[in-house]
Residue, then its C-alpha position, 0 to 999 in steps of 0.5 A: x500500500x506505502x507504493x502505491x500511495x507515494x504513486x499518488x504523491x508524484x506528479x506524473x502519476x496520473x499521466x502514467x496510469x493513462x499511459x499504462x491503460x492506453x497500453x492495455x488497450x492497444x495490447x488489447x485491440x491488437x490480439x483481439x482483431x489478430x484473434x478474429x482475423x486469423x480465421x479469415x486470413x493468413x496468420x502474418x496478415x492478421x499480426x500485422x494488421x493487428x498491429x497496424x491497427x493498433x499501433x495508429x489507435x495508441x498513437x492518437x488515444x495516447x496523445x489525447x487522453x494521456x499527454x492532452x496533446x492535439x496527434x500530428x504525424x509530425x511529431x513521429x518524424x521529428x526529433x524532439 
């Protein structure tokens, strides 16, 4: 319990609870849509169909509701 509650005294705590149920989710919708496609499609196809799906919605949800910030695909290819 002690951990926890030094969690909540940081400052970033809460953004890195966000970041850590984004994750969740995107982990989430990854297998998910690799489960249901794998029957229909190759195995390969379906990962990474997964995976694509997954990784845009982690890109966006991760900027809105964990760092509050407006997605741009400028900020993946620049160095900041």
């Amino acid at each position: 319990m002690d951990i926890i509650n030094k969690l909540k005294e940081k400052v970033g705590s809460r953004q890195f609870l966000r970041f850590c149920i984004i994750g969740i989710c995107a982990a989430a919708v990854h297998y998910g849509i690799y489960f249901f496609l794998q029957r229909l499609i190759d195995v390969n196809i379906a990962y990474t169909a997964g995976y694509l799906i997954s990784f845009i919605g982690n890109f966006y949800a991760t900027n809105y509701f964990t760092f509050q910030t407006l997605p741009t695909w400028k900020i993946i290819f620049t160095k900041q």
